[in-house]
N, C-alpha and C positions, 0 to 999 in steps of 0.2 A: 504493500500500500504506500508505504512513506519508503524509499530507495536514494541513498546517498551515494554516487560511485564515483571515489576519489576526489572527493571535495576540498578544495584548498581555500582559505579567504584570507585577505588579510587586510587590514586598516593601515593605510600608509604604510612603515616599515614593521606592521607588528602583526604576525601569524595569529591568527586566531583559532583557525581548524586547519589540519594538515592531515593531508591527504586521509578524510573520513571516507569509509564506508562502513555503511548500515544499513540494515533493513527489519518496519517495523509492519508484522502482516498484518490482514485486514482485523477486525475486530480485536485488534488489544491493547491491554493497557500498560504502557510501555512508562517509565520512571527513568526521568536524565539526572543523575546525582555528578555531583563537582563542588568543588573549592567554590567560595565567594572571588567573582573575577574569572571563574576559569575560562569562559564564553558560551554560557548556557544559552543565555537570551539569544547570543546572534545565534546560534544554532536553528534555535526555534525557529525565530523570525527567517529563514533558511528556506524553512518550508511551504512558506506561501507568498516569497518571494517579495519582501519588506527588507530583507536585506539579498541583492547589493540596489537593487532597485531605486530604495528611497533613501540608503542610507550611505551609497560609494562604497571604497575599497574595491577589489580584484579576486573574482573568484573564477576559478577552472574548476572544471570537473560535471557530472551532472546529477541533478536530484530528481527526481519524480514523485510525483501525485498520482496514484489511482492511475499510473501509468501516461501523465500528462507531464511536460517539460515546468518547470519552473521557470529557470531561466529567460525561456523564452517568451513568460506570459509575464503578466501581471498582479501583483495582490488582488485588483477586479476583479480579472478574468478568470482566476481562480478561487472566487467565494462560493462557486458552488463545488468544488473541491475539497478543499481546507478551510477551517474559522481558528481566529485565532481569536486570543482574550489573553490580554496584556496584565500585568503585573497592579493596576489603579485604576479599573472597569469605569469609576468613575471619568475620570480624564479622557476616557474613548466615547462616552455618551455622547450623541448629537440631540439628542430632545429634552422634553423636561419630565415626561411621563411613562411608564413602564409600559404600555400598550404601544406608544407613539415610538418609542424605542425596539419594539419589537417586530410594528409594521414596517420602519423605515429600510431593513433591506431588502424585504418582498417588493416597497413601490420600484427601490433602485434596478431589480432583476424584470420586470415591469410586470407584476404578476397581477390580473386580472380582482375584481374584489372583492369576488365570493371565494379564490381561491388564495387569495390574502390574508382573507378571517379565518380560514378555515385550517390555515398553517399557523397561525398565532395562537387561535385555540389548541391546538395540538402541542402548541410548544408550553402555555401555560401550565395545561394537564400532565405535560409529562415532567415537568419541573417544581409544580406544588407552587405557583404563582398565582394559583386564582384568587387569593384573600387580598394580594396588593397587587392586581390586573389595572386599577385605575386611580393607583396613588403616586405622587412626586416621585420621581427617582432621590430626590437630595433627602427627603423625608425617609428610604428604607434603611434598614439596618446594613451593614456591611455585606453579610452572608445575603441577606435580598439580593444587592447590587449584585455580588456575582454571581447568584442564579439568572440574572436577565442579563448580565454578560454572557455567557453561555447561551441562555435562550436568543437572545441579538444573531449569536455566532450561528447557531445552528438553524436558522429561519431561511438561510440558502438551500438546506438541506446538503451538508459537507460529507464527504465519508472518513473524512479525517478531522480530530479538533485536539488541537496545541494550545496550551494553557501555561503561562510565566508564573510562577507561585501563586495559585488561586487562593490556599488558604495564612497569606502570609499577615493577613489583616484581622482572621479570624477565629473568636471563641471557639475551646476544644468540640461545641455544641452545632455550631453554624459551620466550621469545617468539614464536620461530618455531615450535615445535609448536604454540602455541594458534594460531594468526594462519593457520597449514597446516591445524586445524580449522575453521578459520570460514570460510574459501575451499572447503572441502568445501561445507562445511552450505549455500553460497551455488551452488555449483554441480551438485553431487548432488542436491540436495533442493529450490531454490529458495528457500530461506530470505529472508528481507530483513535486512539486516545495515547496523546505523548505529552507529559508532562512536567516541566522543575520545579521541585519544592525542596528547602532548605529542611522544613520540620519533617520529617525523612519520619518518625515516629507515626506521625498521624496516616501517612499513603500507602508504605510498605503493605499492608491487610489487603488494599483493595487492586494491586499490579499485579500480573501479568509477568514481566520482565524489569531487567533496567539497563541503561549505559551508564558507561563511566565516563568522562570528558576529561582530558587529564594531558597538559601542558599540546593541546591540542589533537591528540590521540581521543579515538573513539576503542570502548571494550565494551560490548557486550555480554550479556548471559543472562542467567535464573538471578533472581535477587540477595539468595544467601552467596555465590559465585561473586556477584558483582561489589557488591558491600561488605564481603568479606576481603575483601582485596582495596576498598575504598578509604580515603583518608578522613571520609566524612560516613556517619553509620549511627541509625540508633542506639540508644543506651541498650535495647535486648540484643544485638549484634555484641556490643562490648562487652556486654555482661556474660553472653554464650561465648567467648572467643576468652575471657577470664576462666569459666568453669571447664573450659575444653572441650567444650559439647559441641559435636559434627553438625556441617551443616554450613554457618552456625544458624539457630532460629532465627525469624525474622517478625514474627509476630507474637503480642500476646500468649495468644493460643497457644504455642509450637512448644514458647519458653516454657511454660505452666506445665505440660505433659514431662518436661524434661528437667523439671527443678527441683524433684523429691532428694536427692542426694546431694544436693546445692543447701538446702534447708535444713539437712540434717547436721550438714558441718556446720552451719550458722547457729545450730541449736547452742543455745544458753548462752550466744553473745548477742551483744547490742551493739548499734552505731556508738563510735566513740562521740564523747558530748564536746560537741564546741565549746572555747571558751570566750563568752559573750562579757565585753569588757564598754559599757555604757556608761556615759557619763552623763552631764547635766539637761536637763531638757534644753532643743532648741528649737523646736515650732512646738505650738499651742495654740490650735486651730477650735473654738465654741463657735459651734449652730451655723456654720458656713453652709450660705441656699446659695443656687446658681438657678436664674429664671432665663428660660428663653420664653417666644411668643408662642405660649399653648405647651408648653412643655416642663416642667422642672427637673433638671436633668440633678441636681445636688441637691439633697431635702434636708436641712440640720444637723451636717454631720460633725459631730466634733474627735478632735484627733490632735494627741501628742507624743510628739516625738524625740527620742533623746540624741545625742552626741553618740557616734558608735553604730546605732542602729543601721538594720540593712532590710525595711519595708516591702511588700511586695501586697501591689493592688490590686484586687483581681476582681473578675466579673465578667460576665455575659457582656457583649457589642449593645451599648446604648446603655447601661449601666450609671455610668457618673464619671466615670473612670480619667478620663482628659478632663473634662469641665473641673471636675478637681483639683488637678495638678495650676491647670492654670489659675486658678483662685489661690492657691496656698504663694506661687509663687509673684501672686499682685499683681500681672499683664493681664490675666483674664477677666471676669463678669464674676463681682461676686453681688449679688441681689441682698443678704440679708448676713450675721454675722460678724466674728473678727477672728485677725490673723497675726499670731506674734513670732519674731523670728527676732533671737538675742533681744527681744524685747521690743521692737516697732515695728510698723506693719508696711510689709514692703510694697501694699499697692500707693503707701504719701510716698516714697523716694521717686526719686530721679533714676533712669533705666538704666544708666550706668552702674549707681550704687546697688541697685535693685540684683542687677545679673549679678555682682560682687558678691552677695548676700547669699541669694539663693539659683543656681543655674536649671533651665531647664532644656530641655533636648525636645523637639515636639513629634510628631510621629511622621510628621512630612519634613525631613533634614535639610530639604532646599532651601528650604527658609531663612535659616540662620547662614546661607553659601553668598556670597555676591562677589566675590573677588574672581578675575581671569585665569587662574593658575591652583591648583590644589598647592603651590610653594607660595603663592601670595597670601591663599588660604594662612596655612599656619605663620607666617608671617605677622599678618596684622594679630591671628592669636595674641602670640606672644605680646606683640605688643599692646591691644588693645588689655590681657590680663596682667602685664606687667612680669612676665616671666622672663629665663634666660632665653636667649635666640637659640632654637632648636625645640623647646621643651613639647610643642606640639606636633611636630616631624617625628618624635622622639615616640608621641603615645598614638600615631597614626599606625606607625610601624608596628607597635607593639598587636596594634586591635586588626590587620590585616595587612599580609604582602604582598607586596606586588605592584605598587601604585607609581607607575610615572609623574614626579612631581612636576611637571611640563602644562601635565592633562588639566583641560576645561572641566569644573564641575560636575559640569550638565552630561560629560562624556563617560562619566563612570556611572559603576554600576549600581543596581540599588542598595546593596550593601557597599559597595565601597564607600557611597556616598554619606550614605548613613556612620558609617565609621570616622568622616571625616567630620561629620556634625557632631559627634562625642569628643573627638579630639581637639575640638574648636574649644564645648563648652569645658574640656576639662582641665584644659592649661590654666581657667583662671581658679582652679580648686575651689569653690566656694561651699563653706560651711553645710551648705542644704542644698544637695543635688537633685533634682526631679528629669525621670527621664521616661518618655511616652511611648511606650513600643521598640525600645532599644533594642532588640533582636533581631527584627523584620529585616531580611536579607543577607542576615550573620548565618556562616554555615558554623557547626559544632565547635572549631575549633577557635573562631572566632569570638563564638560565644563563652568559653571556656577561658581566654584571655580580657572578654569586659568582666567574666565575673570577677576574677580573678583582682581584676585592678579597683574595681568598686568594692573589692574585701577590703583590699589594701587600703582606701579613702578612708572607708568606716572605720578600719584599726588607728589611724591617723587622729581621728577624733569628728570625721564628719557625717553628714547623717543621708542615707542616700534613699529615695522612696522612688520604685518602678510602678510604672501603672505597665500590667503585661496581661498575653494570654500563654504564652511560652511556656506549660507548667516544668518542662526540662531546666529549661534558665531559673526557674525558680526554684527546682531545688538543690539548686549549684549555688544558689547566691542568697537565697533569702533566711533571714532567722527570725522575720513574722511576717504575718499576712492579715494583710484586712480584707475582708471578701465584701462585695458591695452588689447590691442587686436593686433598681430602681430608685437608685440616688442616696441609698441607706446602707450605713454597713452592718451587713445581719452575723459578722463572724468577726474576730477581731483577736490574734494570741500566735502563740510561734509556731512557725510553721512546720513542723512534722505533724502537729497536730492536727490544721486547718487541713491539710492538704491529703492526708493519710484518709481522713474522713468525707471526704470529697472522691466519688467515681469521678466525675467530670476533671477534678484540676488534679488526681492523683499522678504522679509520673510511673513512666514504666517499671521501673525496678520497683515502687512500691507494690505494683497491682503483680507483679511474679514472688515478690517475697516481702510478704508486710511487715512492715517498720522499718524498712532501710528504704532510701530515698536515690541514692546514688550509688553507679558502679564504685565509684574511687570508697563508697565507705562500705562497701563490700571487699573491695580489692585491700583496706586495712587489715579486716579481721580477719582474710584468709592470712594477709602476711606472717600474723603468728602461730597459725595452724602448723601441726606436725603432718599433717595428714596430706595425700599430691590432690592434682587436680583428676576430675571424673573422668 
């Protein structure tokens, strides 16, 4: 169906794919795993002919569609072939309403009206759309949006559809309705279905196969083959590749059959206990509301926080969760409440003092980007935080390799980009870090180096609170959780606790062996085991 044979690309002087082939048959659901940076995206975008088309660079070789040229067509000419759905479904919307959005590429293919409706109806029905068939697109929840991303895509009737991180936006709840649509599409209908996603935990269950992308080399196989061999892999991959178990498992299910002897050597230890070294409060958040028009997305939440701490916010999409952060850190709408940080409220300062005080990172990192140069970027850091020359070069490198300091902004990827928004806000260290979806784009071991350095901040003596849906990142980094549902926090204590008791936000290694959270505090208590591996 999708057919890559000897595909080269490359962007000005820098290979992106060299010499790929692959092929992915009809009806499957095929899984592209790589580094953040490795060139997933352009791959993707590959296949229906978005890159080199719209985007330059020099490619040889040839790809096929359903046995049609790429090359030689166009993204148009090819939407009844291939759908794609990009990485911020939003951003690709052309209308303002989920019906108007779902007609617009039947009018474009110039489909008749009765068979217009009659394809929109069918894409509703098979995507669980009909409750918001005639509401705002800006009005849906995240996981909405990318079901009518999908539905948009597939209203050409494609036999292929390529998806950039679908669920990189979304609660453990809302990722599995799109991911329980795309296992339809793949087994109802035959669809061919290729996909990148970072959170590798949540899609493993429902593929098919996977490639590996890897300093431009394509590898194929079975998915235990692929990620067993990969530098990026679920915590039950690491966890069966610690216990010795063939294979290794790649789902839930697989580890659970195969963990009886794993649980019997764990028997009569615990996680070793962190040692949580807090010191004086420094946010004291009473009855903080956030009002929008028709909505109260923050209802009287109050929240204090010490020196040391390493918070973690969680909740369902539309939750509170942003409205929050930006009220604590006084840019955002706070309607009712107060807010004290070392004692004043940082929405009277000056944005200067204000960022000093307390930093936030927002979920869209372009924001904080406006310099020509990812080297002008840390540049002004520095100097705008008052740091040595380097110190943000310095934690760029730390949170992702690979980054031509040359490169435009806008020209990296979504996690590089996002790594460069962290590295921005963190040169100016500030006392109260607030950071909004700091994962989204991070492969594992990315992730494993932000945790790592927001340990280090809070050992330091500052205080850092994530609003995340990541429960992986969370239980690498967090030592409590406030869980928020409807603008209220209905759970609020440290997190083995919240999180252990929670199906939705528990992590893998809890749901295969309860009360351990992480491979690494598994890989502890074996270390003093006399006994080998299974």
């Amino acid at each position: 169906m999708i057919d890559f044979d000897r595909v080269t690309f490359r962007y000005a002087e820098r290979t992106i794919l060299d010499d790929v082939s692959l092929d992915v048959p009809e009806g499957e659901f095929c899984l592209l795993v790589g580094t953040t940076g490795a060139g997933k995206s352009t791959l993707l975008r590959c296949v229906n002919g978005l890159v080199p088309h719209f985007t330059g660079g020099t490619m040889t070789g040839e790809i096929t569609v359903a046995g049609r040229s790429v090359r030689s067509s166009s993204p148009a000419d090819l939407a009844d072939a291939v759908g794609y759905v990009a990485q911020d479904p939003l951003a690709g919307f052309v209308t303002d309403d989920v019906e108007l959005e779902l007609a617009y590429t039947a009018e474009q293919l110039g489909l008749r009206q009765a068979a217009m409706r009659k394809r929109v109806t069918e894409i509703v029905d098979l995507l669980g759309l009909s409750d918001v068939r005639g509401r705002a697109l800006a009005a849906l929840s995240s996981g909405q949006r990318q079901r009518v991303a999908i539905g948009a895509a597939l209203v050409a009737g494609p036999a292929a559809l390529v998806l950039d991180e679908p669920t990189s936006a979304l609660d453990p709840g809302a990722a599995d309705e799109v991911l329980s649509a795309l296992h339809r599409l793949v087994h109802d209908l035959g669809v061919t279905v290729l996909l990148a996603e970072h959170r590798l935990e949540r899609v493993v269950q429902y593929a098919d196969s996977a490639l590996l992308l890897q300093g431009g080399k394509v590898t194929a196989g079975s998915l235990g083959e692929v990620l067993g061999d990969s530098p990026v892999a679920p915590p039950v991959v690491r966890l069966g590749e610690l216990a010795g178990w063939a294979g290794p498992p790649v789902t839930i299910r697989q580890a659970r059959r195969t963990a009886s002897g794993l649980r019997e050597r764990l028997a009569g230890r615990a996680p070793a206990a962190a040692a949580e070294r807090t010191g004086p409060a420094l946010l004291e958040a009473s009855g903080v509301t956030v009002d929008y028009p028709g909505v109260r997305a923050v209802d009287g939440i109050d929240l204090t926080a010490a020196r040391g701490e390493r918070i973690a916010v969680m909740g369902r999409n539309g939750s509170g969760k942003s409205s929050l952060l930006w009220a604590l850190q006084g840019t955002g709408r706070r309607s009712a409440g107060s807010v004290s940080i070392e004692g004043g409220d940082p929405a009277a300062l000056k944005p200067g003092r204000r960022r000093s005080l307390a930093g936030l990172v927002p979920a869209e990192p372009a924001d904080l980007l406006y310099a020509e140069t990812v080297a002008g970027e840390c540049e002004g850091a520095d100097r705008d935080g008052d740091a040595p020359a380097g110190t943000c070069a310095k934690i760029l490198a730390d949170l992702v390799d690979g980054i031509d300091d040359r490169t435009h902004p806008r020209d990296l990827s979504e996690g590089q980009r996002l790594a460069l928004a962290l590295a921005v806000t963190l040169t100016a260290a500030p006392p109260l870090l607030l950071l909004d979806e700091p994962t989204r784009g991070l492969d594992y071991p990315g992730k494993d180096a932000l945790a790592a350095r927001l340990r280090k901040l809070a050992e330091a003596g500052h205080c850092v609170i994530v609003s995340t849906h990541d429960v992986e990142f969370v239980a690498e980094f967090a030592s409590r959780v406030a869980l928020l549902s409807d603008g209220q926090v209905v759970a609020d204590g440290p997190a083995r606790g919240i999180v252990s008791a929670s199906p939705m936000f528990a992590p893998q290694v809890e749901k295969i062996l309860p009360g351990w959270l992480t491979v690494d505090e598994v890989a502890a208590a074996l270390g003093g085991a006399d006994d080998g591996a299974e």
